[in-house]
py3Dmol code that shows the C-alpha trace and the ligand (Angstrom):
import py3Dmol

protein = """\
ATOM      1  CA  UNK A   1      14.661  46.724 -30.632  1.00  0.00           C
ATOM      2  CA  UNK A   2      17.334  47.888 -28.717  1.00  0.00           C
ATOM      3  CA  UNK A   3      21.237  46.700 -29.076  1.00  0.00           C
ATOM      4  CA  UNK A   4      21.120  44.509 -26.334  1.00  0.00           C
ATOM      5  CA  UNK A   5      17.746  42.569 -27.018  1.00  0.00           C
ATOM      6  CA  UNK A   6      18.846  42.117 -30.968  1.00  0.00           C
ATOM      7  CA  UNK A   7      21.982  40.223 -29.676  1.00  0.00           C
ATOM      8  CA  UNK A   8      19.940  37.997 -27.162  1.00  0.00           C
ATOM      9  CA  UNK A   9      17.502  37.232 -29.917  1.00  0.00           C
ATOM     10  CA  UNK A  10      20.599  36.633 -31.760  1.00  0.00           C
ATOM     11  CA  UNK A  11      22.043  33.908 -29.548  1.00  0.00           C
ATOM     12  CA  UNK A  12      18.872  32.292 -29.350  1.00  0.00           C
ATOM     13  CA  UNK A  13      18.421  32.060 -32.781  1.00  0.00           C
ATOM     14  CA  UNK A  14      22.315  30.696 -32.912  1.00  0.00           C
ATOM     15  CA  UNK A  15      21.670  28.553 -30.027  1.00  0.00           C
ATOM     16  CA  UNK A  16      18.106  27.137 -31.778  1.00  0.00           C
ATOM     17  CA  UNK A  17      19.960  26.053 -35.221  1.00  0.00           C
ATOM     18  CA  UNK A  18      22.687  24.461 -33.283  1.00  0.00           C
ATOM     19  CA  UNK A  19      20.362  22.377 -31.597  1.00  0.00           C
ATOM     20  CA  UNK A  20      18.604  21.247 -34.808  1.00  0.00           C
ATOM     21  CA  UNK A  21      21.368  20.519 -36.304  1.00  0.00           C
ATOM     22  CA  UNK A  22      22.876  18.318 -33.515  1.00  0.00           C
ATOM     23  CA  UNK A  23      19.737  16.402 -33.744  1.00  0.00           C
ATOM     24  CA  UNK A  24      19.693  15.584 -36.974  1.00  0.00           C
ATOM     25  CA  UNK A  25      23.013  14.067 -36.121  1.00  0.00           C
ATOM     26  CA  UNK A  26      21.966  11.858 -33.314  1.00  0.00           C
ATOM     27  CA  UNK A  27      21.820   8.029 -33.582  1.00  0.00           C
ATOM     28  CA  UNK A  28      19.277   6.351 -30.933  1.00  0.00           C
ATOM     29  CA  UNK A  29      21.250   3.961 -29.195  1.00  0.00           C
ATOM     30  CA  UNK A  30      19.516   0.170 -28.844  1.00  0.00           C
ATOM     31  CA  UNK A  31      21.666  -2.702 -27.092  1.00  0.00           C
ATOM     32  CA  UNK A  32      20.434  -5.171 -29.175  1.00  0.00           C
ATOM     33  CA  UNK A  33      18.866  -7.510 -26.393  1.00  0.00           C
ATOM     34  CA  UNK A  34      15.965  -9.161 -26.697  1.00  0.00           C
ATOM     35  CA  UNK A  35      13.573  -8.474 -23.701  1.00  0.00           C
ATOM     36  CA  UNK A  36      10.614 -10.712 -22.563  1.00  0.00           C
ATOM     37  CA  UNK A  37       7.932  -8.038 -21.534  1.00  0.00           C
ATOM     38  CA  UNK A  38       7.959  -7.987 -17.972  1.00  0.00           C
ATOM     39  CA  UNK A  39       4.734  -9.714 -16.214  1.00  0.00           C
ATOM     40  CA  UNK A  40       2.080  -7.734 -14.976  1.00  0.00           C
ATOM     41  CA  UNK A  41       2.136  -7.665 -10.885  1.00  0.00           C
ATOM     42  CA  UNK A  42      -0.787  -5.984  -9.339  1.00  0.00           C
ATOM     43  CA  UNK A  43       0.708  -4.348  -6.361  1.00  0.00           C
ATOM     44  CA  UNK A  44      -1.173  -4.051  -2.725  1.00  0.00           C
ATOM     45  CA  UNK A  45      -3.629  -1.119  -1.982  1.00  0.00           C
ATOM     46  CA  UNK A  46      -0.812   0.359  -0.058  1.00  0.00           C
ATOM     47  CA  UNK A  47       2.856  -0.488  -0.053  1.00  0.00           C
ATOM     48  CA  UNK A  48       2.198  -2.788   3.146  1.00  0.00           C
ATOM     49  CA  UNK A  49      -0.635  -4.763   1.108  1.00  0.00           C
ATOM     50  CA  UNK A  50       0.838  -7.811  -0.338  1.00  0.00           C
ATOM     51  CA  UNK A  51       1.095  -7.512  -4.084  1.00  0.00           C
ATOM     52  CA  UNK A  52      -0.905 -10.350  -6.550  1.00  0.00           C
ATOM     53  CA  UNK A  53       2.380 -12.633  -6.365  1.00  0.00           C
ATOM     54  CA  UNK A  54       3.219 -12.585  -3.179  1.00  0.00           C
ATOM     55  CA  UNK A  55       3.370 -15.641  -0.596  1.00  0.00           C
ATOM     56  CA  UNK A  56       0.911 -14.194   2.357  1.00  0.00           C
ATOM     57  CA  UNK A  57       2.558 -15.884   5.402  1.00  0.00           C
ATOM     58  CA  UNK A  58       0.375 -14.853   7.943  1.00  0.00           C
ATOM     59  CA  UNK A  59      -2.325 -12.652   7.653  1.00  0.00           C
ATOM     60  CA  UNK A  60      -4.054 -12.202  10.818  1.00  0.00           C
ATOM     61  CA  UNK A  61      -5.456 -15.410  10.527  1.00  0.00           C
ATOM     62  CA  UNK A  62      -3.680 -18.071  11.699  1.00  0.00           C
ATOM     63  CA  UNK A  63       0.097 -19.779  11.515  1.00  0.00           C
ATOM     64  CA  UNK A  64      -0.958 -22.503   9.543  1.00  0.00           C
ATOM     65  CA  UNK A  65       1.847 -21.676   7.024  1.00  0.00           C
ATOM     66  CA  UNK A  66       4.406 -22.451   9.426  1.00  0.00           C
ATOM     67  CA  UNK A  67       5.897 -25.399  11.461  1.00  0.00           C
ATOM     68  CA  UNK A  68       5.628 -24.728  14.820  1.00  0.00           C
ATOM     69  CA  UNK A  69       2.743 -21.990  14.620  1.00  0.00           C
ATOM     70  CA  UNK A  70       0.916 -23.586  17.251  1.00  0.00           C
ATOM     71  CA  UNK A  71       3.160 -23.165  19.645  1.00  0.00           C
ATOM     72  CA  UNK A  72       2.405 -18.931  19.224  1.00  0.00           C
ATOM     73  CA  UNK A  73      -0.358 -17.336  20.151  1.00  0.00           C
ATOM     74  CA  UNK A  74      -2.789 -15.562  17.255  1.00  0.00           C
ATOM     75  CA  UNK A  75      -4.934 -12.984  18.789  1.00  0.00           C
ATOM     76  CA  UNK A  76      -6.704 -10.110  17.096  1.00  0.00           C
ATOM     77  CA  UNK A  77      -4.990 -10.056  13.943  1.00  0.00           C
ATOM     78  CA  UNK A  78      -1.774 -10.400  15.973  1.00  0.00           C
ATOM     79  CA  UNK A  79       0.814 -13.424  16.586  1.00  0.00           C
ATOM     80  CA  UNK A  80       2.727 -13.323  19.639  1.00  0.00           C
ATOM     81  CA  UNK A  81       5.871 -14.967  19.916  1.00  0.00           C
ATOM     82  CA  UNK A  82       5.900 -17.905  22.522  1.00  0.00           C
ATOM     83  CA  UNK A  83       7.803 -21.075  23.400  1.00  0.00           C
ATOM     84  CA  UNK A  84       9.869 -21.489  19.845  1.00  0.00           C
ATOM     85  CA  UNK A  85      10.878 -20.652  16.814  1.00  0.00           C
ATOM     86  CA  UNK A  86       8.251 -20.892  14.170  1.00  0.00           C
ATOM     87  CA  UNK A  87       9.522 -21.736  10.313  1.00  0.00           C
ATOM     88  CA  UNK A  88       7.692 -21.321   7.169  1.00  0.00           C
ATOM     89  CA  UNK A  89       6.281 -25.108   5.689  1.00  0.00           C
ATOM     90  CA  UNK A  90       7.269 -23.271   2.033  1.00  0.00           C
ATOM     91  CA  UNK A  91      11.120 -22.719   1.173  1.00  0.00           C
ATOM     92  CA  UNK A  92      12.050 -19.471  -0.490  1.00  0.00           C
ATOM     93  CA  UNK A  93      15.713 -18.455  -1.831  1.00  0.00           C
ATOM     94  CA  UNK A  94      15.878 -15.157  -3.419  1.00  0.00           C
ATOM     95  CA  UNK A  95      12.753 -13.004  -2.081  1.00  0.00           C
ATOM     96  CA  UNK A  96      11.729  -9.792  -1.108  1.00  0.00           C
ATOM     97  CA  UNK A  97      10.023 -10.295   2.529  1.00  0.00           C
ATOM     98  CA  UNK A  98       7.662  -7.653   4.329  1.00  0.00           C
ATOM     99  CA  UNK A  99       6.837  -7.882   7.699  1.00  0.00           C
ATOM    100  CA  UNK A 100       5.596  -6.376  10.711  1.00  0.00           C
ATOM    101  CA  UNK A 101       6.543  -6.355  14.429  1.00  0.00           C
ATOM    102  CA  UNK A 102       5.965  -4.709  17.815  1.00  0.00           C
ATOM    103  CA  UNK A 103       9.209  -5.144  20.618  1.00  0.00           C
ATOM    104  CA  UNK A 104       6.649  -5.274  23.993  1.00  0.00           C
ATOM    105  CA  UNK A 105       4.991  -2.004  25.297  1.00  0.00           C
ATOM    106  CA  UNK A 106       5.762  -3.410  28.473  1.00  0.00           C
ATOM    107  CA  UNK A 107       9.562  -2.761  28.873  1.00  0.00           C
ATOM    108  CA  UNK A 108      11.550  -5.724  30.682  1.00  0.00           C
ATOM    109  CA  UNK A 109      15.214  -6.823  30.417  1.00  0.00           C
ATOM    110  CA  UNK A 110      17.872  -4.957  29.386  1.00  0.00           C
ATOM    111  CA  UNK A 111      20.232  -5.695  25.867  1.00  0.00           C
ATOM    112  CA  UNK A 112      19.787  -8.351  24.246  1.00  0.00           C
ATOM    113  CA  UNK A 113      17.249  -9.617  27.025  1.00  0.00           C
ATOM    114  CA  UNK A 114      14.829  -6.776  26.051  1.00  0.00           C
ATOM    115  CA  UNK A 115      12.340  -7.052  22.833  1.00  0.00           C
ATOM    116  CA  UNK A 116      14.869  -9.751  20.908  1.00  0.00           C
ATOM    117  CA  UNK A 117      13.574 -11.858  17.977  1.00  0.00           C
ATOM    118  CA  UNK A 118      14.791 -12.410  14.493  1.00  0.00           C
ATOM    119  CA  UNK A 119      14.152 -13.002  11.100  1.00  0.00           C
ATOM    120  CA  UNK A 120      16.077 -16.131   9.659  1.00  0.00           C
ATOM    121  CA  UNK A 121      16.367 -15.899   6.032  1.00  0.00           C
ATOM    122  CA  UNK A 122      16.705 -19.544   4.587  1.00  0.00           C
ATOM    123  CA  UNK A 123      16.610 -20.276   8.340  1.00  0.00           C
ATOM    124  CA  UNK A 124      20.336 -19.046   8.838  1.00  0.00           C
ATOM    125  CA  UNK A 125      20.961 -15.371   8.066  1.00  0.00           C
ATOM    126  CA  UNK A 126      19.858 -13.639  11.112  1.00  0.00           C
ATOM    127  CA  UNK A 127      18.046  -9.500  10.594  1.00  0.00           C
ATOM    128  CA  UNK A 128      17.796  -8.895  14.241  1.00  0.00           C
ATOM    129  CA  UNK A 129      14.575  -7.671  15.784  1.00  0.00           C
ATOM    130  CA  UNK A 130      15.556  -5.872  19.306  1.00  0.00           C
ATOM    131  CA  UNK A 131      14.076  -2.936  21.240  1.00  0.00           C
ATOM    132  CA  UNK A 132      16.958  -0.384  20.572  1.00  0.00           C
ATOM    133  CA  UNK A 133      15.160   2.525  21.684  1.00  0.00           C
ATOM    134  CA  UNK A 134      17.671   3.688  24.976  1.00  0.00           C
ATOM    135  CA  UNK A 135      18.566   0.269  24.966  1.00  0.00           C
ATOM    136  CA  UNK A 136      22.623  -0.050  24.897  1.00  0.00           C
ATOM    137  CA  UNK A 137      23.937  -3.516  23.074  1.00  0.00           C
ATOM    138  CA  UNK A 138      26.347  -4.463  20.760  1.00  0.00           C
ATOM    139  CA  UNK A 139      25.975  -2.317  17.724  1.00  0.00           C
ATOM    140  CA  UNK A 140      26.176  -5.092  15.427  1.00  0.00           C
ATOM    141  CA  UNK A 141      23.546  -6.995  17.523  1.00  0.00           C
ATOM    142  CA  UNK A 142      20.936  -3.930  17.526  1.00  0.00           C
ATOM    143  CA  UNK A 143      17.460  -3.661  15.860  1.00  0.00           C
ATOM    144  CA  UNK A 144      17.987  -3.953  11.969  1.00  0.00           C
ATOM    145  CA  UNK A 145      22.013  -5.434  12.617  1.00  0.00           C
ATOM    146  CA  UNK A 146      22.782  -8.561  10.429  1.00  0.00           C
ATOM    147  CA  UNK A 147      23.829 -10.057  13.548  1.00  0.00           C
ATOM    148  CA  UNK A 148      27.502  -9.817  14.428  1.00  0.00           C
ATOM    149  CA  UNK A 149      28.127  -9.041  11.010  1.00  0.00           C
ATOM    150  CA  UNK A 150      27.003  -5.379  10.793  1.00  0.00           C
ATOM    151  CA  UNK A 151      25.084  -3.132  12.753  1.00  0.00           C
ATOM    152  CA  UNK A 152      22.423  -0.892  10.645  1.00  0.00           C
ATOM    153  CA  UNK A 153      23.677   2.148   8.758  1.00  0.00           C
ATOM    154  CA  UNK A 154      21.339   4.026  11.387  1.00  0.00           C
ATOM    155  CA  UNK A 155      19.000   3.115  14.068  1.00  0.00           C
ATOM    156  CA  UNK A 156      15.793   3.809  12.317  1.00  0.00           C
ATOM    157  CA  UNK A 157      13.772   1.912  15.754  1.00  0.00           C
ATOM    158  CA  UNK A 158       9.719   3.065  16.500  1.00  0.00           C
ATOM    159  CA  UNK A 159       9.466   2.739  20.299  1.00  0.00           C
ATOM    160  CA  UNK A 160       8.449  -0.384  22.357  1.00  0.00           C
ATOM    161  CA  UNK A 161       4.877  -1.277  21.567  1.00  0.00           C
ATOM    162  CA  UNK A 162       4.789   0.485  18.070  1.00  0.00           C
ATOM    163  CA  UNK A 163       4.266  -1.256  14.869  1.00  0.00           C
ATOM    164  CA  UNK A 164       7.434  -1.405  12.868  1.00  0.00           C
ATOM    165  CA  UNK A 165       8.356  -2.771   9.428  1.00  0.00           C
ATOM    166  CA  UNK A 166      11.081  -4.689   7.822  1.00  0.00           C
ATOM    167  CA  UNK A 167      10.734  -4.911   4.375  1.00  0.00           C
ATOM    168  CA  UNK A 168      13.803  -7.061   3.090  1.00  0.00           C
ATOM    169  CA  UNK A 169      15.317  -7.825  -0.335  1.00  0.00           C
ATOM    170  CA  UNK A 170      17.658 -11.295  -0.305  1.00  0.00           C
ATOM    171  CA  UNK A 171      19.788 -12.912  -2.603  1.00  0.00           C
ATOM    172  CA  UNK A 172      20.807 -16.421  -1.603  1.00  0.00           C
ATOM    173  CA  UNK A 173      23.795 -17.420  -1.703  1.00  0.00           C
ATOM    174  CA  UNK A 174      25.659 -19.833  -4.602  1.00  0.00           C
ATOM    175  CA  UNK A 175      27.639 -22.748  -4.226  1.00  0.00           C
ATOM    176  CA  UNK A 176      30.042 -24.502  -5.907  1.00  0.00           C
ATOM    177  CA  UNK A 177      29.241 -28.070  -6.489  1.00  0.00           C
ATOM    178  CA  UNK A 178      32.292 -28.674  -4.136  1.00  0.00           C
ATOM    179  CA  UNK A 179      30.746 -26.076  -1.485  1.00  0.00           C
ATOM    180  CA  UNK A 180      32.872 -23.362  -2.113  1.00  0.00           C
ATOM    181  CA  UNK A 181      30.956 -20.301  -2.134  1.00  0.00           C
ATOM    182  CA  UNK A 182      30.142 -19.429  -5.996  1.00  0.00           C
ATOM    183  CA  UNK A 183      28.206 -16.038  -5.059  1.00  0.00           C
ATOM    184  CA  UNK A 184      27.695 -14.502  -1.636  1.00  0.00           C
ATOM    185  CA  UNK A 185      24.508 -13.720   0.023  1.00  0.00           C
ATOM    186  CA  UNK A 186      23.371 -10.233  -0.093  1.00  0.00           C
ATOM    187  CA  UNK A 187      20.897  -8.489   1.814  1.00  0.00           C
ATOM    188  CA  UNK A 188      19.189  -4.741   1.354  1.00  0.00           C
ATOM    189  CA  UNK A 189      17.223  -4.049   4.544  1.00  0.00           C
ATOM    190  CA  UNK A 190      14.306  -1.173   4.548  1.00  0.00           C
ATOM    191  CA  UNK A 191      13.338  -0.541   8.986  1.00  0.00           C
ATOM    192  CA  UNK A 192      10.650   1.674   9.014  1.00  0.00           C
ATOM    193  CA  UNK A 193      11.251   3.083   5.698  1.00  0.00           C
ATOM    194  CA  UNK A 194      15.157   3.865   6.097  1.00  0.00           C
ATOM    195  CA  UNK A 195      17.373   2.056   4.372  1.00  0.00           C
ATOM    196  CA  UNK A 196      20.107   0.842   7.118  1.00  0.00           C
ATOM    197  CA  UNK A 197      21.499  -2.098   4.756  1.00  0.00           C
ATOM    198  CA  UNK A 198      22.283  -1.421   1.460  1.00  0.00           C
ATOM    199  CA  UNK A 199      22.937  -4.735  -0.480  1.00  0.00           C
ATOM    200  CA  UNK A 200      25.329  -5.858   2.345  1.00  0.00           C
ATOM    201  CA  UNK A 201      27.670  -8.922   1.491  1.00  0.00           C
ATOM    202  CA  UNK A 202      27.158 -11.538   4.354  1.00  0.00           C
ATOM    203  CA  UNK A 203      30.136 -13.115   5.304  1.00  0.00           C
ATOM    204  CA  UNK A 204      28.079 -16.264   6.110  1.00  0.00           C
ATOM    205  CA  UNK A 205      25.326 -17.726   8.511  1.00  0.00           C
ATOM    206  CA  UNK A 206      24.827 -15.292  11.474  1.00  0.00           C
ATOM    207  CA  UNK A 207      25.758 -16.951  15.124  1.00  0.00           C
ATOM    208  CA  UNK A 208      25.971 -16.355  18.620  1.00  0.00           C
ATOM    209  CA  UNK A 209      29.086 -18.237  19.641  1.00  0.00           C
ATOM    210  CA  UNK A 210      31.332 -18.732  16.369  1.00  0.00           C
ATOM    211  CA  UNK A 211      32.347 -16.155  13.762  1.00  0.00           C
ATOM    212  CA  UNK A 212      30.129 -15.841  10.414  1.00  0.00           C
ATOM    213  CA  UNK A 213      30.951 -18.867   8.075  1.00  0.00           C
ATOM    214  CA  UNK A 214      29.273 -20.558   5.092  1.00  0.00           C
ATOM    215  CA  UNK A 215      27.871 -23.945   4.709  1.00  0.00           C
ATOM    216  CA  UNK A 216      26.718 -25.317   1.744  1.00  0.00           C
ATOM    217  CA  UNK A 217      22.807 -25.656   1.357  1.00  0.00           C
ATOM    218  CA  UNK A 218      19.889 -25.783  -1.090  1.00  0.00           C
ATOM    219  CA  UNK A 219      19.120 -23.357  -2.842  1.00  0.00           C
ATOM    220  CA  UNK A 220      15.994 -22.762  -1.568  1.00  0.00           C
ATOM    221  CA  UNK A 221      15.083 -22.978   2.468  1.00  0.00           C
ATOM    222  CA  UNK A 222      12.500 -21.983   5.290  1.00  0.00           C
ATOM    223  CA  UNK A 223      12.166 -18.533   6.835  1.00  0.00           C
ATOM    224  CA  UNK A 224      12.483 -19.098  10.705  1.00  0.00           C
ATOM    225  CA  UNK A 225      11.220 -16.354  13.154  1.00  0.00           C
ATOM    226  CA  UNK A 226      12.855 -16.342  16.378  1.00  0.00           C
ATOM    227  CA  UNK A 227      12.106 -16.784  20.167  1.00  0.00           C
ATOM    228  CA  UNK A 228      14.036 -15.388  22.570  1.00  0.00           C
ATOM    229  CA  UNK A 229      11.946 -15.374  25.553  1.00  0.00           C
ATOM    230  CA  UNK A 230      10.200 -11.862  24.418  1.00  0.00           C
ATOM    231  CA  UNK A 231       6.969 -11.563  23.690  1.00  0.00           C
ATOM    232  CA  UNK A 232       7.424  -9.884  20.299  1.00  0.00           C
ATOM    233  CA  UNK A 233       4.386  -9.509  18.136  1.00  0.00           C
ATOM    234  CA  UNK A 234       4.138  -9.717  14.282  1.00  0.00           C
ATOM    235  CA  UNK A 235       1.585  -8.566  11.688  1.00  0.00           C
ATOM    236  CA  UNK A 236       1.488  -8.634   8.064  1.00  0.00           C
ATOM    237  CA  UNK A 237       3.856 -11.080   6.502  1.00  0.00           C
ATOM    238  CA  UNK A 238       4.459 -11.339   2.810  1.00  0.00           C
ATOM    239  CA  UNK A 239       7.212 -12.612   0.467  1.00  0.00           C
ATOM    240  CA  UNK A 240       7.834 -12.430  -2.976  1.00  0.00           C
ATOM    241  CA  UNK A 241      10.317 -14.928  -4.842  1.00  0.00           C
ATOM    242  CA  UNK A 242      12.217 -12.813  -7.440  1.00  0.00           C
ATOM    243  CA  UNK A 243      14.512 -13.188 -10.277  1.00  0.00           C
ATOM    244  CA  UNK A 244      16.267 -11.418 -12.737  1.00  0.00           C
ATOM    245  CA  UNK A 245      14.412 -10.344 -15.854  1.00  0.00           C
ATOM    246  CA  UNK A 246      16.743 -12.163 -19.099  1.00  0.00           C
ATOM    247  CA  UNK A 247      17.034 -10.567 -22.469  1.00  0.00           C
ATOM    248  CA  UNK A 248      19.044 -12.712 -25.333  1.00  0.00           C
ATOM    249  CA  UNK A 249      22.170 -10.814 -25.783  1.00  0.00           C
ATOM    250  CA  UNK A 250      23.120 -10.148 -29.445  1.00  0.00           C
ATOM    251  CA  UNK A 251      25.038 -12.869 -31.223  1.00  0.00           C
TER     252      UNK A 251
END
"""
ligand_1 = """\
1
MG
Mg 17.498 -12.208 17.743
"""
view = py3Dmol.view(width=600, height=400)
view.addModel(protein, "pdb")
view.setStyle({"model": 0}, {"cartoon": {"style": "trace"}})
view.addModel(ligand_1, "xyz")
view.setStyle({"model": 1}, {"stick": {}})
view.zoomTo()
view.show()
């Protein structure tokens, strides 16, 4: 063994001792909560299939989970938006939503005239669907914006005619039982796979003509899609209620 190999064995060994005894020293940490054991979901086939919990909203089939449906068009699989809104029969409050949408392939308008629909979350809290692709607007009135609150963190838009995803975790908002707010709304927002909000506070429900302002409501309410005069299509709509897994803290 040569001098230099002895003293790297020699450190090792050193090093291997230390390490034993610093183990033997080590106290596993345990908060003390009581956990339920979380429930078993199944999840989708893919990431786009709704999991065994979810709320299918429209599959292909038909609108006959919302008010209104008849009013859009359901054609191969597809819904087409046509003369109004359309707003789920069920009321959700916190959720995670997936869904699926196509600005037209044939471009018209310009701004907020081209590809514009919406998701309403309790039928107030507007994630804009727009064709942003070479399309100047507002920024916080783009494809992804929480509208005239923020824009996206970045415009993560497929082009007009491709199939693009939301997928959209919400946290209704809390009121006092004098309609203060309690708790703000929050809103993480997945476009295509990019995160471009990341559990943004909204400063209220999302309108055209009058700044961002809360009003008290239940806590549970409809999902409204929006028309704008664009024949946007959708696909694939699921939602999920969620809450908070509880442990009982220690005493
Ligand atoms: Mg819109």
């Amino acid at each position: 063994m040569t001098g230099t190999r002895a003293a790297v064995w020699a450190t090792g060994a050193v090093a291997v001792a230390a390490s034993a005894a610093v183990a033997l020293q080590v106290k596993e940490y345990k908060s003390g909560i009581v956990w339920p054991e979380p429930k078993v979901v199944a999840p989708g086939k893919t990431d786009r299939d709704p999991p065994a919990d979810a709320v299918v909203l429209f599959d292909g089939k038909d609108l006959s989970r919302w008010d209104k449906g008849e009013n859009w068009e359901v054609k191969d699989g597809v819904a087409t938006v046509r003369k109004s809104d359309i707003t789920t029969k069920d009321a959700f409050g916190d959720c995670q939503l997936h869904l699926e949408f196509a600005t037209p392939e044939k471009v018209e308008g310009k701004g907020q005239g081209r590809g514009n629909s919406g998701v309403f979350l309790m039928g107030k809290y507007e994630v804009q669907i727009l064709d942003s692709v070479d399309n100047p607007t507002y920024f916080d009135g783009q494809a992804a914006a929480v509208y005239k609150q923020s824009p996206p963190m970045v415009n993560a838009s497929r082009g007009p005619g491709e199939w693009q995803t939301y997928d959209i975790v919400f946290t209704a908002p809390r009121f006092a039982p004098d309609g203060k707010v309690a708790k703000p709304a929050y809103v993480t927002v997945v476009h295509n796979g990019v995160v471009v909000h990341n559990h943004f506070e909204l400063l209220g429900g999302t309108f055209f003509d009058r700044p961002p302002a809360y009003e008290k409501h239940a806590e549970r309410l409809p999902i409204r899609l929006q028309n704008h005069g664009n024949p946007v299509r959708f696909r694939n709509i699921w939602v999920r209620e969620i809450a908070p897994i509880e442990g009982k803290k220690p005493q």
